[in-house]
VEXLOTOR-605958 format. One line per 10 residues: number of its first residue (from 1); for each residue x, z, y of N, C-alpha, C. Coordinates in nm, 4 decimals. Layout:
// VEXLOTOR-605958
NUM> X:Z:Y:X:Z:Y:X:Z:Y; ...
***
This chain:
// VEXLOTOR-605958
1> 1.1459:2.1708:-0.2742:1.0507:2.1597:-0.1638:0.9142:2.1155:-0.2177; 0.8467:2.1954:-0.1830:0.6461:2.1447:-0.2098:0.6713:1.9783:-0.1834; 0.5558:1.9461:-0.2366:0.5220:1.7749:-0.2184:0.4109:1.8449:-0.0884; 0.4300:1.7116:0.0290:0.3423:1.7037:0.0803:0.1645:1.7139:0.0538; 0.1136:1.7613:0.1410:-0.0386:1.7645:0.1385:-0.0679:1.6128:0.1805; -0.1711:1.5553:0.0874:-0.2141:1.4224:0.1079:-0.3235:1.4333:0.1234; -0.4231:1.3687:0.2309:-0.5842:1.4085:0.2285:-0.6240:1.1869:0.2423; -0.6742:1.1431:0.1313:-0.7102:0.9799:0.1457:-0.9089:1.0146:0.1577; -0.8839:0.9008:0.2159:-1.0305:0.8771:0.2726:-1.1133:0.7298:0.2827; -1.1917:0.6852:0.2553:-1.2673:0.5263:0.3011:-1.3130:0.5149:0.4207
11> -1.2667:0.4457:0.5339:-1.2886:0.4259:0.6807:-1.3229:0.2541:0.6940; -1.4161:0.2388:0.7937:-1.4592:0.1030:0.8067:-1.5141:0.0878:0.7098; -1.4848:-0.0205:0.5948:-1.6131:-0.0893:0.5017:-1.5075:-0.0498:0.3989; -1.3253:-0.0768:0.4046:-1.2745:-0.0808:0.2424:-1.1442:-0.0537:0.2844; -1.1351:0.0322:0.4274:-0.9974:0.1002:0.4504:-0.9719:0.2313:0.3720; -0.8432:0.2273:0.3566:-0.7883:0.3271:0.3425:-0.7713:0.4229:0.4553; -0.7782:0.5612:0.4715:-0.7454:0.6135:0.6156:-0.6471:0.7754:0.4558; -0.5616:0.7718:0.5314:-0.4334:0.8965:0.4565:-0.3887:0.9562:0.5327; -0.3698:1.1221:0.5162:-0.3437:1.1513:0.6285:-0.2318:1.2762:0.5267; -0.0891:1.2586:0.5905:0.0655:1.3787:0.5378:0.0422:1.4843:0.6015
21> 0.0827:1.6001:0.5553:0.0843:1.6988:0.6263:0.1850:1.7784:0.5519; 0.2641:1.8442:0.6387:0.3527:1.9668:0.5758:0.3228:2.0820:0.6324; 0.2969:2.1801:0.5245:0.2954:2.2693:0.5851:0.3509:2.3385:0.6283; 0.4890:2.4009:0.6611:0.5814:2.4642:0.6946:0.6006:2.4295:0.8268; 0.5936:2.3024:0.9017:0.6225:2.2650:1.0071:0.5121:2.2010:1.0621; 0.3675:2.2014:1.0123:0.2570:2.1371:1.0632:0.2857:1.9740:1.0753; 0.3948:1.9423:1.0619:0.4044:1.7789:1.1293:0.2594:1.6937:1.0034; 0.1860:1.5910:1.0827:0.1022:1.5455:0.9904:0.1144:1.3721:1.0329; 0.0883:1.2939:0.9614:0.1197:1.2069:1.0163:-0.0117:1.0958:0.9166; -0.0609:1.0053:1.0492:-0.1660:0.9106:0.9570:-0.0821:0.7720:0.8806
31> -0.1387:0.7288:0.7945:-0.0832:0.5788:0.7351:-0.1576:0.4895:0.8238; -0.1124:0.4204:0.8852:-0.1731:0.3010:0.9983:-0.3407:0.4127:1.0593; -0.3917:0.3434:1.1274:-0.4861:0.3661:1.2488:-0.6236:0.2938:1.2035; -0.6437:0.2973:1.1231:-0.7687:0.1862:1.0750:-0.9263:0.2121:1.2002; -0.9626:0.3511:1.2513:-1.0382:0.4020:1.3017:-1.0364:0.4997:1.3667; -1.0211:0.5310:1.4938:-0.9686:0.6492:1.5497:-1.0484:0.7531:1.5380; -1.1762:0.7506:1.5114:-1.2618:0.8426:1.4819:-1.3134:0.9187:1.3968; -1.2826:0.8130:1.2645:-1.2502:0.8592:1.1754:-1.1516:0.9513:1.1440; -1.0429:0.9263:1.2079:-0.9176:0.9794:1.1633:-0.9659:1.1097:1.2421; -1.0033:1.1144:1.3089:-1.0142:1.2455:1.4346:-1.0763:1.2868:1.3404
41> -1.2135:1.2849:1.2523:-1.2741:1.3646:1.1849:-1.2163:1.4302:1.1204; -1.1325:1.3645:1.0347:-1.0711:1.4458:0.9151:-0.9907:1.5168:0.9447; -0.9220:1.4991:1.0471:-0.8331:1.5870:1.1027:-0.8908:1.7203:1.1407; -0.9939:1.7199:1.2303:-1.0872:1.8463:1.2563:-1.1241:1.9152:1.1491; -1.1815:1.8242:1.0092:-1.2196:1.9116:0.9159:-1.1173:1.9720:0.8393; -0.9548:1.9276:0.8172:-0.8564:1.9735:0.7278:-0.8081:2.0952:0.8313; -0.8110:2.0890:1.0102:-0.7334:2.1708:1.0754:-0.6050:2.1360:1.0977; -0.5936:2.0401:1.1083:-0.4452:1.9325:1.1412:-0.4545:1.9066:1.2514; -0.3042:1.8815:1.3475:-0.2918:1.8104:1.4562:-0.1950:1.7259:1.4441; -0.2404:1.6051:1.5018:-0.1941:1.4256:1.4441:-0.0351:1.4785:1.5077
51> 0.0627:1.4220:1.4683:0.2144:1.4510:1.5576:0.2347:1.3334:1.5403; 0.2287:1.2063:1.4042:0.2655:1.0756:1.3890:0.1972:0.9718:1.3454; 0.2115:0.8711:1.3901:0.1458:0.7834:1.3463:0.2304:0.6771:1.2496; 0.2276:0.6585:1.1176:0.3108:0.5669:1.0164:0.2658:0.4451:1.0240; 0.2737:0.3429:1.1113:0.2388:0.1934:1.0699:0.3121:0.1291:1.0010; 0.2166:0.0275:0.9344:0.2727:-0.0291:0.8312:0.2729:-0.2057:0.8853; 0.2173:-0.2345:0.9553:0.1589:-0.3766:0.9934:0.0631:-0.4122:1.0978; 0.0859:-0.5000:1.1680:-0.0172:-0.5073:1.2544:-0.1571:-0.5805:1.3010; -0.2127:-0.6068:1.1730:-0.3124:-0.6470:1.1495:-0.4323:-0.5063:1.2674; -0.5312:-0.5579:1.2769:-0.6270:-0.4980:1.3582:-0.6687:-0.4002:1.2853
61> -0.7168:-0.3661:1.2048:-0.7559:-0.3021:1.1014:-0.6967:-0.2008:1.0527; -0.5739:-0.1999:1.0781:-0.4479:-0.1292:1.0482:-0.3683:-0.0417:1.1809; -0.4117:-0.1085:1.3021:-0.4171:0.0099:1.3945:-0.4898:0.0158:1.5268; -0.6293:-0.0592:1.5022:-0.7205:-0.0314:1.6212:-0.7311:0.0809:1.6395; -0.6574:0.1954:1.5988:-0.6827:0.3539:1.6348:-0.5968:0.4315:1.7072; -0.4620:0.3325:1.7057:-0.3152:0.3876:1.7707:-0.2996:0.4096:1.9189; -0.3968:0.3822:2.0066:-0.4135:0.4500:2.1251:-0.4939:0.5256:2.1897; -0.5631:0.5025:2.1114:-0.6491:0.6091:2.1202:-0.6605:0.7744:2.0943; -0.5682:0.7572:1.9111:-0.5251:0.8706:1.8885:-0.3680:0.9227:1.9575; -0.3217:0.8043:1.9779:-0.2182:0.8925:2.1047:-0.2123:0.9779:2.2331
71> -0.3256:0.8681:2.3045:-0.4146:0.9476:2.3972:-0.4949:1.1072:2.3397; -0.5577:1.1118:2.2770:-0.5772:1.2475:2.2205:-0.4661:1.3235:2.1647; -0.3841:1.3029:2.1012:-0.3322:1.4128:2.0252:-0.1714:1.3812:2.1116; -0.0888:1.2906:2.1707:0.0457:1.3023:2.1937:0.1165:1.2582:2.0891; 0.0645:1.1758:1.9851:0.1270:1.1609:1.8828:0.2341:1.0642:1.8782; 0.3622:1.0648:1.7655:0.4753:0.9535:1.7930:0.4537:0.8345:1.7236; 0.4437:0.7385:1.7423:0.3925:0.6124:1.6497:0.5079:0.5518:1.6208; 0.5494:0.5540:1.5329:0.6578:0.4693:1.4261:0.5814:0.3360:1.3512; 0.6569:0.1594:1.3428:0.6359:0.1100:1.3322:0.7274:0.0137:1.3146; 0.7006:-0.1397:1.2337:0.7761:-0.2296:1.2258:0.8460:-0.2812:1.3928
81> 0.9829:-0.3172:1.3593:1.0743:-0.3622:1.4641:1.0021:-0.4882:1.4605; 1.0074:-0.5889:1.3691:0.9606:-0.7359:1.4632:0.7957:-0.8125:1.4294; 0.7311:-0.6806:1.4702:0.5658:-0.6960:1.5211:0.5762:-0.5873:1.6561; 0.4415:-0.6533:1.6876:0.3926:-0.5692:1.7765:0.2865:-0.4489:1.7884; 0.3171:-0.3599:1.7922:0.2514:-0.2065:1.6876:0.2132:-0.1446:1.8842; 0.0787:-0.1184:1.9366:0.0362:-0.0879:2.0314:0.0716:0.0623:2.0272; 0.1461:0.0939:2.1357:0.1685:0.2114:2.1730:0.3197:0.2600:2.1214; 0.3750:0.1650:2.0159:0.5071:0.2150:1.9337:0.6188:0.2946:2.0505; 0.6279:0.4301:1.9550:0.7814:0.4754:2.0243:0.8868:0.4468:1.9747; 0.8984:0.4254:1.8555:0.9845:0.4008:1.7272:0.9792:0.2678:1.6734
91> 1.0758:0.1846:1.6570:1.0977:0.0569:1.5923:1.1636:0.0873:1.4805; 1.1442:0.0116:1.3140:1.2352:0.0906:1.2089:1.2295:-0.0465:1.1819; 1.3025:-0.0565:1.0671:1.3405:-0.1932:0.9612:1.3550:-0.1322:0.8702; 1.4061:-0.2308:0.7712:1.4377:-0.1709:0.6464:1.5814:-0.1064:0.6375; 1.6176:-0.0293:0.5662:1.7278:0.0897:0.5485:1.7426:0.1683:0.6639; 1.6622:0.1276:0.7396:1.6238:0.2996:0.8460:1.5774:0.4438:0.7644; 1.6031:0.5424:0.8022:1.5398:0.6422:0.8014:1.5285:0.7338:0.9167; 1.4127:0.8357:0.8874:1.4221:0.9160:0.9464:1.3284:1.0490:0.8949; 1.3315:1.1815:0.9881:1.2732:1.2860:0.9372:1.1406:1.2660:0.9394; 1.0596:1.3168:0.8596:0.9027:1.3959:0.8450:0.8831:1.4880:0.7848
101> 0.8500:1.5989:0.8475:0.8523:1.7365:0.8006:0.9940:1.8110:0.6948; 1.0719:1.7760:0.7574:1.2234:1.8198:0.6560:1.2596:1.6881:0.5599; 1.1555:1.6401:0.5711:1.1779:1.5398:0.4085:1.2676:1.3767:0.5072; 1.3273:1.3196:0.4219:1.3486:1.1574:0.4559:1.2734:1.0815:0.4057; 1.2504:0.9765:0.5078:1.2159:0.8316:0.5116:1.2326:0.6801:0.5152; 1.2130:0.6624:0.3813:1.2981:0.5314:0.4187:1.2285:0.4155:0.4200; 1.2798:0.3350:0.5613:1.2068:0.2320:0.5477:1.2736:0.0985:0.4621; 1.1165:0.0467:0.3762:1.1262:-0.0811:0.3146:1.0847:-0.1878:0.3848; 1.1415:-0.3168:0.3777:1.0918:-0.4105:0.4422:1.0341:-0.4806:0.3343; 0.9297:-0.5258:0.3916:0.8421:-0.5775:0.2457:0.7388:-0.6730:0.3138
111> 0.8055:-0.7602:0.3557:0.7199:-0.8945:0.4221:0.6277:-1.0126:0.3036; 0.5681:-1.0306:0.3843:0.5167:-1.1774:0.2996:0.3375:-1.1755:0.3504; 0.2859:-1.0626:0.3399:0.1562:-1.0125:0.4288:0.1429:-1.0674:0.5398; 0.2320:-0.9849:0.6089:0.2840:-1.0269:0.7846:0.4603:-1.0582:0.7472; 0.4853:-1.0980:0.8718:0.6313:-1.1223:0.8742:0.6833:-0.9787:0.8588; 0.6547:-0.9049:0.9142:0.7395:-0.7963:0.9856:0.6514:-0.6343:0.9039; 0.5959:-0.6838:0.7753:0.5480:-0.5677:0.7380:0.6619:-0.4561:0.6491; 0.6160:-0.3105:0.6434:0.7054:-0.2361:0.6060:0.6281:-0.1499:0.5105; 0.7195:-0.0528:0.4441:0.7207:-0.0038:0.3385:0.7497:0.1482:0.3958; 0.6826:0.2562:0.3456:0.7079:0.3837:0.3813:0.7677:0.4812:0.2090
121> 0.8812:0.4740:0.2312:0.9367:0.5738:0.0855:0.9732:0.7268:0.1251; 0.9112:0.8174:0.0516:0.9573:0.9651:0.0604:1.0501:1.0217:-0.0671; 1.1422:0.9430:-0.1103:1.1672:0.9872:-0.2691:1.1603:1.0959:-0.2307; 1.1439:1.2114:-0.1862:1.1672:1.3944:-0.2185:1.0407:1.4598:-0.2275; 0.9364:1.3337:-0.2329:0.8295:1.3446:-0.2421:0.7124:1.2980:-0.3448; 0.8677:1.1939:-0.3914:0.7764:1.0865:-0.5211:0.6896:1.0115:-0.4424; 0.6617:0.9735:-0.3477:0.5391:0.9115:-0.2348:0.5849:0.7608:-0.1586; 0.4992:0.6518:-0.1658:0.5294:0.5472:-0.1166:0.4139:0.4966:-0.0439; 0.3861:0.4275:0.0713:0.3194:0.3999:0.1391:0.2981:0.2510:0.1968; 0.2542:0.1869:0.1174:0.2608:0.0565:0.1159:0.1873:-0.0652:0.2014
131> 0.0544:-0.0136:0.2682:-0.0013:-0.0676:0.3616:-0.0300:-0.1925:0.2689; -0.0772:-0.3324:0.2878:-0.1385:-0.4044:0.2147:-0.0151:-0.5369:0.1458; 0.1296:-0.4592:0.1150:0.2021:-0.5267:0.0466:0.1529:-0.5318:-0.1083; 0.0824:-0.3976:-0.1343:0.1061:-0.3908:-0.2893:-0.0280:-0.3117:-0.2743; -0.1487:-0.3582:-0.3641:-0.2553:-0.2549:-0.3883:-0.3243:-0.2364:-0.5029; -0.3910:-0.1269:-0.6059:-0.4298:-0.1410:-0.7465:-0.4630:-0.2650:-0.8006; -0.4041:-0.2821:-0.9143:-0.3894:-0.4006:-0.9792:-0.3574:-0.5279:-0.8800; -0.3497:-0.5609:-0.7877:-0.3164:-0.6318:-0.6785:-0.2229:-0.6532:-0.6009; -0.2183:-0.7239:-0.5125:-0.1102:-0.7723:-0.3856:-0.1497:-0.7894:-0.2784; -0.1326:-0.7695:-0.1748:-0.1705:-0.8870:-0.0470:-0.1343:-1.0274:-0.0322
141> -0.2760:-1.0757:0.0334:-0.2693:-1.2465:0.0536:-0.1349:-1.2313:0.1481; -0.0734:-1.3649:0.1440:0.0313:-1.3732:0.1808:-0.0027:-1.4620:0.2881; 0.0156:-1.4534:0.4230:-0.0587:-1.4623:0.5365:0.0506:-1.5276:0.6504; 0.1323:-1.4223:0.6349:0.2572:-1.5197:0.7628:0.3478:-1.4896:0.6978; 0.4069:-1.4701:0.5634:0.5158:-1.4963:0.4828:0.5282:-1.6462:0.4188; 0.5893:-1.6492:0.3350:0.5864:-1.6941:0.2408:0.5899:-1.6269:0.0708; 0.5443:-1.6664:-0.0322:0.4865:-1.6942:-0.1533:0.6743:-1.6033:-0.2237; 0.8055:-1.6752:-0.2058:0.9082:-1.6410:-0.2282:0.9230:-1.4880:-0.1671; 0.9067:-1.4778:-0.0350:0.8995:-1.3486:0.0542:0.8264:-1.2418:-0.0160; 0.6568:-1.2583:-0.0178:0.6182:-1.1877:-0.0918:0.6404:-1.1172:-0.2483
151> 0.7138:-1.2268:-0.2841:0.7874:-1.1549:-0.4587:0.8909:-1.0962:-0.4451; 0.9806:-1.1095:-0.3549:1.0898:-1.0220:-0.3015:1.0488:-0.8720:-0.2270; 0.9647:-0.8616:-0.1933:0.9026:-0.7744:-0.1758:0.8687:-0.6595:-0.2740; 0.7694:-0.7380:-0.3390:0.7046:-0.6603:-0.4547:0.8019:-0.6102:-0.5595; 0.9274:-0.7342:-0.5748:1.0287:-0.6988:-0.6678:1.0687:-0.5169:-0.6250; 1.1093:-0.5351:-0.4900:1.1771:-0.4011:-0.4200:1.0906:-0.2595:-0.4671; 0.9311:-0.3421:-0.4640:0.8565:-0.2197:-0.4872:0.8922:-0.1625:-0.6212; 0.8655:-0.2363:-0.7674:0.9100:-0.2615:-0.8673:1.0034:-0.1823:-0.9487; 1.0876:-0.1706:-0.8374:1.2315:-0.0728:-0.8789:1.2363:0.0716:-0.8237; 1.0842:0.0597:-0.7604:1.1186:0.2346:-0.7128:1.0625:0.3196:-0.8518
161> 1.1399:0.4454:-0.8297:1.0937:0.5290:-1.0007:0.9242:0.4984:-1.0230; 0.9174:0.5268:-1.1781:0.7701:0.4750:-1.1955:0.6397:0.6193:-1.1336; 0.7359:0.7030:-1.1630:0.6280:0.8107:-1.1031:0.5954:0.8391:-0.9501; 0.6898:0.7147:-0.8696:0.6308:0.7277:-0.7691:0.4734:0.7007:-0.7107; 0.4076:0.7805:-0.6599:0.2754:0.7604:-0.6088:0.2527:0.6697:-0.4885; 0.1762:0.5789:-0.5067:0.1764:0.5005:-0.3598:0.0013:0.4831:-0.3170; 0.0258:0.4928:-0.2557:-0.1252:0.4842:-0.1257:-0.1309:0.3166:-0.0347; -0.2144:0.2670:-0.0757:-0.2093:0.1138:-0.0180:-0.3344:0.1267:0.0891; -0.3691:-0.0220:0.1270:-0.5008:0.0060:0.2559:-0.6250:-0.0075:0.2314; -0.6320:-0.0491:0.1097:-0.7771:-0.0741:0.1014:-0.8273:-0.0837:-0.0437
171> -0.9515:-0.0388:-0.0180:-0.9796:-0.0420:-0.1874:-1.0840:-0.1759:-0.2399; -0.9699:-0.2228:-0.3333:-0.9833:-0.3768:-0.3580:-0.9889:-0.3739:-0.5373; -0.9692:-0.2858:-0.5554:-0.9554:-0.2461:-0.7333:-1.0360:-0.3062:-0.8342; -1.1593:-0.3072:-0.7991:-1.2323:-0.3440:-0.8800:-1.2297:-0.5404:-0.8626; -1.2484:-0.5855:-0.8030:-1.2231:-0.7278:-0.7601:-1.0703:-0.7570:-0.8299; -0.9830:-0.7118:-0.7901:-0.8255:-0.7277:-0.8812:-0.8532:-0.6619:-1.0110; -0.9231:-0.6080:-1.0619:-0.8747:-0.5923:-1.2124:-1.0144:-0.6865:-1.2960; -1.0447:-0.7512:-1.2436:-1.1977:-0.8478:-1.2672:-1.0939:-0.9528:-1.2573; -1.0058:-1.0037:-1.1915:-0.9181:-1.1054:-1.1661:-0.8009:-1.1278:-1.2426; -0.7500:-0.9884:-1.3050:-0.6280:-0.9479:-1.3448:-0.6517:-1.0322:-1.5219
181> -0.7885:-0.9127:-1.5078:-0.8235:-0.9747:-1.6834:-0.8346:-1.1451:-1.7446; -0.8507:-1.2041:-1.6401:-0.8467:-1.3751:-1.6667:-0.6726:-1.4322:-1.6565; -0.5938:-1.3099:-1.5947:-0.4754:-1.4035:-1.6301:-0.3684:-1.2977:-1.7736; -0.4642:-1.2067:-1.7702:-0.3655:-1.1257:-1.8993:-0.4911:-1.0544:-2.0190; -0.5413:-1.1147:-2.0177:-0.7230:-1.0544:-2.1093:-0.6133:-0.9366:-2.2380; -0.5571:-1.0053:-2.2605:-0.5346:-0.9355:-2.4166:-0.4308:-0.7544:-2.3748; -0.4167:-0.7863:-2.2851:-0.3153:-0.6561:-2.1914:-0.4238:-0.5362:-2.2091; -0.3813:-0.4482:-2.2932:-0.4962:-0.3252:-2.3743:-0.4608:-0.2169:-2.2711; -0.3764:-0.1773:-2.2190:-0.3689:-0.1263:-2.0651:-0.4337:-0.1433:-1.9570; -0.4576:-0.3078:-1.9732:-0.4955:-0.3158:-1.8554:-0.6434:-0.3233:-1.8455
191> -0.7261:-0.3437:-1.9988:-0.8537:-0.3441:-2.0406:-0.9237:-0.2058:-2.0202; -0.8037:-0.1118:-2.0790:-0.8666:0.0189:-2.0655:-0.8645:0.0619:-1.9181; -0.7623:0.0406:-1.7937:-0.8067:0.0752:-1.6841:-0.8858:0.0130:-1.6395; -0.9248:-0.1508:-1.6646:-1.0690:-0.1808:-1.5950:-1.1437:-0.0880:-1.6179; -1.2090:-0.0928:-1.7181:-1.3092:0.0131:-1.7579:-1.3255:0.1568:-1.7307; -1.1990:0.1962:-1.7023:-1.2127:0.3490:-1.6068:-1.2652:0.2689:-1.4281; -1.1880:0.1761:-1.3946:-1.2178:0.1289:-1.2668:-1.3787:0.0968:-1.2665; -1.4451:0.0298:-1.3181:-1.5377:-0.0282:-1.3157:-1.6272:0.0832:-1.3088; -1.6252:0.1933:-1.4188:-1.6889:0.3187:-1.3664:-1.6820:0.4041:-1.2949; -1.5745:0.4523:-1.2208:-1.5013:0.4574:-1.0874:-1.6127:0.4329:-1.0168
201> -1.6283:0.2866:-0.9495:-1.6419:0.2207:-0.8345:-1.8387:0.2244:-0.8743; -1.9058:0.2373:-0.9695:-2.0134:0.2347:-0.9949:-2.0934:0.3574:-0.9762; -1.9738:0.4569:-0.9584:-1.9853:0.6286:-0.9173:-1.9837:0.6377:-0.7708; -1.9463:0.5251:-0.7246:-1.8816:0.5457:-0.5914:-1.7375:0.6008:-0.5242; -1.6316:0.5933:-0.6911:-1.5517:0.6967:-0.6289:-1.4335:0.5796:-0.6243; -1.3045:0.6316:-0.5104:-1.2155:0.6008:-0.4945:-1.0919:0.5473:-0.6027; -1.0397:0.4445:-0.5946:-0.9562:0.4542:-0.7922:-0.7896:0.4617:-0.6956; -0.8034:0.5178:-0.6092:-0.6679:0.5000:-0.5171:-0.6308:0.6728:-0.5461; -0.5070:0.7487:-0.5491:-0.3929:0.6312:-0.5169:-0.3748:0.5714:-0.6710; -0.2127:0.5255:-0.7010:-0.1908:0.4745:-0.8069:-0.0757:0.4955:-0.8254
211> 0.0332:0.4572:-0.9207:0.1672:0.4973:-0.9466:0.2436:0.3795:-0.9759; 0.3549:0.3854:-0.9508:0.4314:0.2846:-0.9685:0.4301:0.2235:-1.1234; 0.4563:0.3000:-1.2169:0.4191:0.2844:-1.3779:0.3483:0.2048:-1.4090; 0.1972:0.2876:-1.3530:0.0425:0.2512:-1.3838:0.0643:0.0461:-1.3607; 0.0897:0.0664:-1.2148:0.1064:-0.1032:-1.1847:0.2177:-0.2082:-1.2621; 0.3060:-0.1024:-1.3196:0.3756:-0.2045:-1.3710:0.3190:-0.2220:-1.5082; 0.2672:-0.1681:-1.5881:0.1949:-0.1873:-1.6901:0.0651:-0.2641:-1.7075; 0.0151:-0.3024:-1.5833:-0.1767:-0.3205:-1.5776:-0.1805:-0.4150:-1.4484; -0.0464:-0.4728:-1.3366:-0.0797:-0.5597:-1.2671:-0.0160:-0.6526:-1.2215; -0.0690:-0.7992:-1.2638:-0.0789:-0.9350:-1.3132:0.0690:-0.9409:-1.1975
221> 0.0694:-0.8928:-1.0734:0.1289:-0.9886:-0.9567:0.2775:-0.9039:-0.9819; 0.2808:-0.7899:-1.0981:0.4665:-0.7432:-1.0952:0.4945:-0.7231:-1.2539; 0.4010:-0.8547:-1.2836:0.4098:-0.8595:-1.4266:0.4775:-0.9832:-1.4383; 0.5246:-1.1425:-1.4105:0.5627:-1.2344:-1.3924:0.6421:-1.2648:-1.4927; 0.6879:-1.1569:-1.5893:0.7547:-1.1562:-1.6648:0.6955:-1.1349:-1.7838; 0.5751:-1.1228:-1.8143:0.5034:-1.1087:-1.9398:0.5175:-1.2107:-2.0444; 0.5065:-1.2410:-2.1611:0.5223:-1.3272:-2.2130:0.3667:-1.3861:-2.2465; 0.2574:-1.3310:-2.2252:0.1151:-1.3506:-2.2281:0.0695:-1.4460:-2.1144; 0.1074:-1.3777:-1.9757:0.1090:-1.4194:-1.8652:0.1531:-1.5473:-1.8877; 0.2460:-1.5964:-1.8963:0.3473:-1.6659:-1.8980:0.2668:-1.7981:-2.0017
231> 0.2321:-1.7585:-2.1470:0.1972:-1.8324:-2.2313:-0.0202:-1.9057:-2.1492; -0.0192:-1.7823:-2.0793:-0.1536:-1.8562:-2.0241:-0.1464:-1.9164:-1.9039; -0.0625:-1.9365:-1.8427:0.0006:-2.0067:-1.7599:0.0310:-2.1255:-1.7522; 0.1244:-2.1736:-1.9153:0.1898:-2.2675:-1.9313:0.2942:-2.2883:-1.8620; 0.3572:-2.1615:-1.8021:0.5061:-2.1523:-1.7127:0.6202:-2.0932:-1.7654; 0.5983:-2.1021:-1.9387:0.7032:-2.0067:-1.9768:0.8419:-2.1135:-1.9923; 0.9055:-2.1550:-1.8666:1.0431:-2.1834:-1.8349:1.0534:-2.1719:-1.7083; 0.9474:-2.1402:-1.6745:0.9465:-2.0492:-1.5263:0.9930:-1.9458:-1.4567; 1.0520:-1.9484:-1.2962:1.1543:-1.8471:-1.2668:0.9831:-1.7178:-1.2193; 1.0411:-1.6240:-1.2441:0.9275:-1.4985:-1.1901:0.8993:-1.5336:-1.0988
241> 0.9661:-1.5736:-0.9625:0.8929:-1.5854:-0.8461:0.8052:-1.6954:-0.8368; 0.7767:-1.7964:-0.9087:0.7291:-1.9523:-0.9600:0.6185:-1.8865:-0.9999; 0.6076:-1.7882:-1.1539:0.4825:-1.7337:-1.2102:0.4005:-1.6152:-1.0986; 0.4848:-1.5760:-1.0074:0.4383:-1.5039:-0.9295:0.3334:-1.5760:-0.8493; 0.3775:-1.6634:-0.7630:0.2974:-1.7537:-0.6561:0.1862:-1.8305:-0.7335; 0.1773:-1.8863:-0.8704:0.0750:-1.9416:-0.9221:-0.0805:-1.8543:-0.9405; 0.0246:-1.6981:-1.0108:-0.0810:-1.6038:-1.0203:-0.1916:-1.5447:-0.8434; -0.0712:-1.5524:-0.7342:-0.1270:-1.5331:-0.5844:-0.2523:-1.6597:-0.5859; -0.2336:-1.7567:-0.6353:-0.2846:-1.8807:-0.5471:-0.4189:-1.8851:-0.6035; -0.3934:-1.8701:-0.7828:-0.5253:-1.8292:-0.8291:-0.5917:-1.7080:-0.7636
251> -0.5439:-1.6033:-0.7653:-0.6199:-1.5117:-0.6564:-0.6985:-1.5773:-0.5834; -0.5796:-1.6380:-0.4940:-0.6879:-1.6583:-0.3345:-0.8092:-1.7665:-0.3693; -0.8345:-1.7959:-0.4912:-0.9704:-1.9297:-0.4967:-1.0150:-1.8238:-0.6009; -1.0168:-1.7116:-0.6228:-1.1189:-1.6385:-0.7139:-1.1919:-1.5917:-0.6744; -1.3508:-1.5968:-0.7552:-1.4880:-1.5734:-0.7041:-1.5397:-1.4678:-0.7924
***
């Protein structure tokens, strides 16, 4: 089976807006709602009609667009079971699935963001959809989880094949790999993708999506296990999820 058509886009100031499409059956479906107008654009310009809406979380940002574009297009909005996702027809959790365009879906639960955030997997697609659990070189602040939650999470991500492609919400890349380099400097992977990033983002261009691989090689928060990490730390008798939360916390006070 073809891999899905993926069309990613910058909506608001540093959203992600993604939009699936198959062609055989037209079904197209957005990653969360960041802007309804946006999304309407692109849709007009690719020649798509919305059928689903994929939420990932319910942060504002993530679906101030979900009734709006329901109201226009009739679309089905799939979403986490224990948030509140405006307009949801569909409640999923984790080890749910279901169809999109012939292909399966499986949902991950991958809290620590929000309580109740989820994970979108297509293995028949190589495609993961992560919403702001996991983003280049980065993580999400951990907000109504907890620090343990969130590494259980990321672990899950971790283990999906490395060539899976994932699409996160926002483009934060350059700020995380400026951050990354103070807790792993000597990581020659991860030196050389700054430096593609940094010129990237100085072009104006997008450094999204990314691959499961790429991150496990080049980012600090599913690296916990490094022995570099670890030695600049001063946590090397430390459990991963311990080096995990130190590396989050520095995050959140980095300037």
């Amino acid at each position: 089976m073809a891999h899905l058509d993926k069309h990613q886009f910058i909506c608001r100031q540093d959203n992600y807006g993604v939009l699936i499409h198959d062609h055989q059956s037209g079904a197209t479906a957005s990653i969360d709602a960041p802007d309804a107008a946006a999304i309407e654009n692109e849709l007009k310009n690719k020649g798509w009609h919305l059928t689903h809406i994929l939420t990932t979380h319910h942060h504002g940002d993530h679906i101030e667009g979900n009734l709006a574009l329901k109201e226009r297009f009739g679309c089905e909005i799939i979403g986490p079971a224990g948030e509140s996702i405006p307009g949801i027809n569909r409640k999923v959790s984790g080890g749910d699935g279901f169809k999109f365009g012939g292909r399966e879906v499986t949902v991950i639960d991958t809290p620590g963001h929000t309580r109740g955030h989820i994970t979108y997997h297509i293995a028949e697609d190589s495609s993961a959809f992560a919403g702001d659990t996991l983003f280049a070189i980065g993580c999400g602040r951990v907000i109504e989880g907890t620090m343990a939650m969130m590494w259980e999470s990321l672990d899950k991500l971790r283990k999906l094949p490395p060539d899976t492609v994932v699409y996160v919400g926002h483009e934060y890349t350059e700020s995380n790999a400026r951050f990354a380099l103070t807790i792993e400097p000597q990581n020659r992977a991860l030196q050389q993708r700054a430096d593609r990033v940094f010129a990237q983002r100085a072009r104006g261009e997008m450094t999204l999506p990314t691959t499961i691989g790429e991150e496990l090689n080049t980012n600090p928060f599913l690296r916990p296990d490094s022995p570099e990490i670890r030695m600049n730390l001063a946590m090397q008798t430390s459990t991963d999820a311990e080096v995990f939360a130190e590396i989050r916390r520095r995050k959140d006070n980095f300037r």
